[in-house]
C-alpha positions in Angstrom: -100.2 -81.4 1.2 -96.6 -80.4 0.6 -96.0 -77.2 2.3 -92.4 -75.4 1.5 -90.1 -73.8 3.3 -87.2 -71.1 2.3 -85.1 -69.2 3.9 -81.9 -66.8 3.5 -79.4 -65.2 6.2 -79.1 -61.4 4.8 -81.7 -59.3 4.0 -79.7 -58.7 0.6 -80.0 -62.5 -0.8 -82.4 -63.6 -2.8 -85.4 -66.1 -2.0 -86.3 -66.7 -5.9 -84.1 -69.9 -6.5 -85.5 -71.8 -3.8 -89.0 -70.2 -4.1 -88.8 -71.8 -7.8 -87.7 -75.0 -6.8 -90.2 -75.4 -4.1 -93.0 -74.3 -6.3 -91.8 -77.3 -8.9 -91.8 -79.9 -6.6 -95.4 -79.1 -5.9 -95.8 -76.8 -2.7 -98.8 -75.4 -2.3 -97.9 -72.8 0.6 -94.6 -71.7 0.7 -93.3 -69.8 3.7 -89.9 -67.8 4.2 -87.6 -66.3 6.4 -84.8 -63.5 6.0 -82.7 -64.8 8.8 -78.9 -65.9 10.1 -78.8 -69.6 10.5 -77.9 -68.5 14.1 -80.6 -67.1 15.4 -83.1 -69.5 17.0 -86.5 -67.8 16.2 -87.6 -67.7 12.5 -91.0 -66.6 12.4 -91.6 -68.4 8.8 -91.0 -71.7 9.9 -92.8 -71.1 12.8 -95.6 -70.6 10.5 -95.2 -73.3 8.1 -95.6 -75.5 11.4 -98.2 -74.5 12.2 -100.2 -75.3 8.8 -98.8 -79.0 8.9 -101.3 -81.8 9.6 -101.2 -85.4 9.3 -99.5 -86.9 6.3 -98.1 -83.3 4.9 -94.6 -82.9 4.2 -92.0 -80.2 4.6 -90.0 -79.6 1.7 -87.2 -77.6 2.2 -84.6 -76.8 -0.8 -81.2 -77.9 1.3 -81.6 -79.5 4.9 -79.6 -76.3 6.1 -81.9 -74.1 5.9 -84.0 -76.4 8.4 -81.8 -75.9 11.0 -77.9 -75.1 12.1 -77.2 -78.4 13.6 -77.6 -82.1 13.9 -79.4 -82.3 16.6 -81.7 -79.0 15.2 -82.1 -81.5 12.2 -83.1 -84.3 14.0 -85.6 -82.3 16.2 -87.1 -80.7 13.6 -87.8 -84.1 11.8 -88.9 -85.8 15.2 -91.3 -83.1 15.7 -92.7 -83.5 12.4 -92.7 -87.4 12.9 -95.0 -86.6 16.3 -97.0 -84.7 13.6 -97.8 -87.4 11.7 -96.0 -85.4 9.0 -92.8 -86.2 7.0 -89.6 -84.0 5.4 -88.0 -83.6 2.2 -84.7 -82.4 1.2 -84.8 -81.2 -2.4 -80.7 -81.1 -2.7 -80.2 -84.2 -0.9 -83.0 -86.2 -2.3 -84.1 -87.1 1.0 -87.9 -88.0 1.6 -88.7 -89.4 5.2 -92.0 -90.2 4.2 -90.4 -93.0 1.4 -89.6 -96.6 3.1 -87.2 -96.8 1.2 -84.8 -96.1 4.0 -85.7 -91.6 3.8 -84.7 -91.9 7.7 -81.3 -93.6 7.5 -80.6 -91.0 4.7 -81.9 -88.0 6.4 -79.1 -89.0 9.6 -76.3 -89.5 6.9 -76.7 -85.8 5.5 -77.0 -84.4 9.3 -74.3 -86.1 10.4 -72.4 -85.2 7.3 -73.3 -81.6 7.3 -71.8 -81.6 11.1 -69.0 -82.7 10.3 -68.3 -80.4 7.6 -68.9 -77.5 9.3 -66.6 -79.0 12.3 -63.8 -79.2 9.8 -65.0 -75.7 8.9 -64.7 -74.1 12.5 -60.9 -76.2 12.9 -59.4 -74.7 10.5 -60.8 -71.1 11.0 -59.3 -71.5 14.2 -56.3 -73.0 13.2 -55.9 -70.5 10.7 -56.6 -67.3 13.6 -53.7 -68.9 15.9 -51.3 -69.0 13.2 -51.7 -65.4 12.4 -52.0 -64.7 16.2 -48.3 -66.8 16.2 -47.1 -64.5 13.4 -47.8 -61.5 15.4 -51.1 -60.1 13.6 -53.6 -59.3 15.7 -58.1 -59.3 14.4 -60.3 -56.6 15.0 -60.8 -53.0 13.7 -57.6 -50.6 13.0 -56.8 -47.9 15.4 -58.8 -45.0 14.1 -55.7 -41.9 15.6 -51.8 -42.8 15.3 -50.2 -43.3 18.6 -49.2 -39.6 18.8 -52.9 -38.6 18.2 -54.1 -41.0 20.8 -51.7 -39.6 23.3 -52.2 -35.8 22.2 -56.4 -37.3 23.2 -55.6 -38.1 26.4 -53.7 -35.3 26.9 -56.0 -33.1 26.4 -58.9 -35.3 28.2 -56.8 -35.1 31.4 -55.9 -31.5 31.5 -59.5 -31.0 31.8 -59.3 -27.7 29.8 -61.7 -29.1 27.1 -65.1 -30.7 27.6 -65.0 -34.8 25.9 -67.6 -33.7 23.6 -65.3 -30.8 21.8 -62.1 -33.6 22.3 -64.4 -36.1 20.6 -65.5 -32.9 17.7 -61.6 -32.3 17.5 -60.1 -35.6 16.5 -63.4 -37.2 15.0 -64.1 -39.8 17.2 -66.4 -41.1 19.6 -66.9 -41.2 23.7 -66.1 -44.8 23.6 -62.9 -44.3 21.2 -61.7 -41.4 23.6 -62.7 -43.7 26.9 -60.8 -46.7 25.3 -57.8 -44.8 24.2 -57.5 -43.3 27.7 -57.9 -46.6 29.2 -55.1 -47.8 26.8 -53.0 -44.9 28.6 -53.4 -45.5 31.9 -52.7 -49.3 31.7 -49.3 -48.9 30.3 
Protein backbone atom coordinates (compact mmCIF):
# COMPACT_ATOMS: atom_id res chain seq x y z
CA UNK A 1 0.00 0.00 0.00
CA UNK A 2 1.36 3.49 -0.66
CA UNK A 3 0.57 5.66 2.07
CA UNK A 4 1.32 9.66 1.62
CA UNK A 5 2.56 12.11 3.50
CA UNK A 6 2.29 16.16 3.41
CA UNK A 7 3.18 18.65 5.27
CA UNK A 8 3.51 22.67 5.38
CA UNK A 9 5.34 25.08 8.04
CA UNK A 10 2.45 27.92 8.56
CA UNK A 11 -0.80 27.47 9.23
CA UNK A 12 -1.53 29.94 6.18
CA UNK A 13 0.03 27.55 3.27
CA UNK A 14 -1.75 25.42 1.48
CA UNK A 15 -1.66 21.38 1.61
CA UNK A 16 -3.63 21.09 -1.98
CA UNK A 17 -0.51 20.81 -4.29
CA UNK A 18 0.96 18.09 -2.59
CA UNK A 19 -2.34 16.52 -1.50
CA UNK A 20 -2.87 16.25 -5.52
CA UNK A 21 0.31 14.93 -6.26
CA UNK A 22 0.16 12.30 -3.60
CA UNK A 23 -3.31 11.24 -4.61
CA UNK A 24 -1.80 10.76 -8.44
CA UNK A 25 0.83 8.72 -7.56
CA UNK A 26 -1.66 6.40 -6.00
CA UNK A 27 -1.84 6.95 -2.14
CA UNK A 28 -4.45 5.48 -0.61
CA UNK A 29 -4.16 7.34 2.96
CA UNK A 30 -2.72 10.47 3.00
CA UNK A 31 -1.72 12.12 6.26
CA UNK A 32 -0.54 15.86 7.00
CA UNK A 33 0.92 18.19 9.21
CA UNK A 34 0.75 22.15 9.62
CA UNK A 35 4.15 22.32 11.09
CA UNK A 36 7.82 24.32 11.06
CA UNK A 37 10.40 21.89 9.73
CA UNK A 38 11.92 22.66 13.24
CA UNK A 39 9.96 21.32 15.44
CA UNK A 40 10.57 17.58 16.24
CA UNK A 41 6.97 16.26 16.87
CA UNK A 42 4.53 16.13 13.86
CA UNK A 43 1.62 14.29 14.86
CA UNK A 44 0.71 13.36 11.02
CA UNK A 45 3.77 11.53 10.40
CA UNK A 46 3.54 10.02 13.47
CA UNK A 47 0.38 8.64 12.21
CA UNK A 48 1.25 7.72 8.84
CA UNK A 49 3.92 5.41 10.78
CA UNK A 50 1.98 3.86 12.40
CA UNK A 51 -0.41 2.51 9.38
CA UNK A 52 2.88 1.23 7.59
CA UNK A 53 3.38 -2.61 7.33
CA UNK A 54 5.56 -4.74 5.45
CA UNK A 55 6.22 -3.79 1.84
CA UNK A 56 4.15 -0.26 2.00
CA UNK A 57 5.88 2.72 0.96
CA UNK A 58 6.00 6.39 2.09
CA UNK A 59 5.60 8.76 -0.56
CA UNK A 60 6.29 12.11 0.30
CA UNK A 61 6.08 15.08 -2.40
CA UNK A 62 9.85 16.51 -1.69
CA UNK A 63 12.25 14.58 0.84
CA UNK A 64 12.11 17.88 2.99
CA UNK A 65 9.18 17.61 4.16
CA UNK A 66 10.40 14.06 5.70
CA UNK A 67 12.70 15.64 7.86
CA UNK A 68 15.11 18.85 8.50
CA UNK A 69 18.39 17.04 8.10
CA UNK A 70 20.55 14.34 6.77
CA UNK A 71 20.73 12.37 9.40
CA UNK A 72 16.66 12.97 10.06
CA UNK A 73 16.52 11.60 6.31
CA UNK A 74 18.51 8.79 6.87
CA UNK A 75 16.69 7.79 10.08
CA UNK A 76 13.51 8.12 8.87
CA UNK A 77 14.42 5.79 5.82
CA UNK A 78 16.28 3.27 8.26
CA UNK A 79 13.34 3.10 10.30
CA UNK A 80 11.15 2.30 7.47
CA UNK A 81 13.80 -0.24 6.18
CA UNK A 82 13.45 -2.07 9.89
CA UNK A 83 9.73 -1.84 8.74
CA UNK A 84 10.08 -3.80 5.98
CA UNK A 85 8.75 -0.76 4.23
CA UNK A 86 10.32 1.55 1.56
CA UNK A 87 10.30 5.63 0.63
CA UNK A 88 9.63 7.65 -2.28
CA UNK A 89 10.39 11.06 -3.17
CA UNK A 90 8.02 12.42 -5.81
CA UNK A 91 10.41 15.64 -6.69
CA UNK A 92 13.47 13.72 -6.58
CA UNK A 93 12.33 10.55 -8.25
CA UNK A 94 13.70 8.53 -5.62
CA UNK A 95 12.16 5.04 -4.81
CA UNK A 96 14.14 2.92 -2.15
CA UNK A 97 12.10 0.14 -2.85
CA UNK A 98 13.54 0.05 -6.84
CA UNK A 99 17.08 -1.95 -7.14
CA UNK A 100 17.92 0.09 -9.35
CA UNK A 101 20.26 1.87 -7.00
CA UNK A 102 16.76 4.04 -4.95
CA UNK A 103 19.36 3.94 -1.88
CA UNK A 104 22.50 5.45 -3.42
CA UNK A 105 20.00 8.09 -4.78
CA UNK A 106 18.13 8.69 -1.67
CA UNK A 107 21.95 9.62 0.15
CA UNK A 108 22.82 11.88 -2.90
CA UNK A 109 19.59 14.21 -2.42
CA UNK A 110 20.31 14.19 1.61
CA UNK A 111 23.54 14.94 1.38
CA UNK A 112 22.77 17.51 -1.25
CA UNK A 113 19.97 19.11 0.50
CA UNK A 114 22.58 19.51 3.54
CA UNK A 115 24.69 21.07 1.85
CA UNK A 116 22.44 23.55 0.41
CA UNK A 117 21.08 24.60 3.28
CA UNK A 118 24.83 24.86 4.89
CA UNK A 119 25.61 27.30 2.04
CA UNK A 120 22.26 28.77 3.09
CA UNK A 121 23.07 29.38 6.92
CA UNK A 122 26.96 30.83 5.67
CA UNK A 123 25.87 33.33 3.99
CA UNK A 124 22.94 34.47 6.28
CA UNK A 125 25.62 34.79 8.65
CA UNK A 126 28.00 36.32 6.59
CA UNK A 127 25.62 38.61 5.44
CA UNK A 128 24.41 39.59 9.57
CA UNK A 129 28.37 40.34 10.32
CA UNK A 130 28.70 42.57 7.49
CA UNK A 131 25.82 44.73 8.51
CA UNK A 132 26.89 44.21 12.19
CA UNK A 133 30.62 45.70 10.61
CA UNK A 134 28.66 48.51 9.01
CA UNK A 135 27.21 49.59 12.28
CA UNK A 136 23.47 48.30 11.90
CA UNK A 137 22.32 46.49 14.53
CA UNK A 138 18.92 43.38 14.19
CA UNK A 139 16.05 43.30 16.27
CA UNK A 140 12.85 45.44 16.89
CA UNK A 141 13.08 49.54 16.83
CA UNK A 142 12.99 51.43 20.00
CA UNK A 143 9.33 51.91 20.53
CA UNK A 144 10.07 55.97 22.70
CA UNK A 145 12.93 58.46 21.39
CA UNK A 146 15.74 58.66 23.79
CA UNK A 147 14.15 61.79 25.40
CA UNK A 148 10.86 59.73 26.01
CA UNK A 149 12.84 56.83 27.40
CA UNK A 150 14.58 59.07 29.83
CA UNK A 151 11.43 61.29 30.62
CA UNK A 152 10.17 57.03 31.59
CA UNK A 153 12.62 56.46 33.85
CA UNK A 154 12.30 59.67 35.20
CA UNK A 155 9.24 59.35 36.20
CA UNK A 156 9.61 55.54 37.34
CA UNK A 157 12.27 56.63 39.82
CA UNK A 158 10.59 59.58 41.40
CA UNK A 159 8.18 57.16 42.47
CA UNK A 160 5.29 59.66 42.21
CA UNK A 161 3.46 57.53 39.61
CA UNK A 162 2.53 53.87 39.94
CA UNK A 163 4.39 51.62 36.62
CA UNK A 164 1.01 50.79 35.54
CA UNK A 165 -0.16 54.63 34.93
CA UNK A 166 3.79 55.25 33.49
CA UNK A 167 3.13 52.16 31.22
CA UNK A 168 -0.88 53.92 30.42
CA UNK A 169 1.10 57.27 29.79
CA UNK A 170 3.71 56.50 27.22
CA UNK A 171 1.92 53.31 25.72
CA UNK A 172 4.13 50.68 26.54
CA UNK A 173 4.54 47.68 28.49
CA UNK A 174 6.18 46.52 32.03
CA UNK A 175 8.90 44.91 30.27
CA UNK A 176 9.48 48.06 27.80
CA UNK A 177 9.57 50.34 30.93
CA UNK A 178 11.83 47.52 33.00
CA UNK A 179 14.15 47.36 29.91
CA UNK A 180 14.38 51.04 29.28
CA UNK A 181 15.30 51.57 32.96
CA UNK A 182 17.80 48.91 32.86
CA UNK A 183 19.15 50.72 29.70
CA UNK A 184 19.49 53.75 32.19
CA UNK A 185 21.15 52.50 34.95
CA UNK A 186 23.90 50.70 32.85
CA UNK A 187 25.14 53.76 31.23
Amino acid sequence: MLIGYARVSKGEQNLDLQHDALSAAGCERIFDDRASGARTEWPGLARALEQIRDSDTLVVWRLDRLGRSLRDLISRAEELKEMGAGLKSLQESIDTTSSGGGQLVFHLFGSLAEFERDLIRERTQAGLKAARARGRRGGRKKALTAGQRAHAVELYRSREHTVAEICGLMGISRATLYAYVGEFSDG
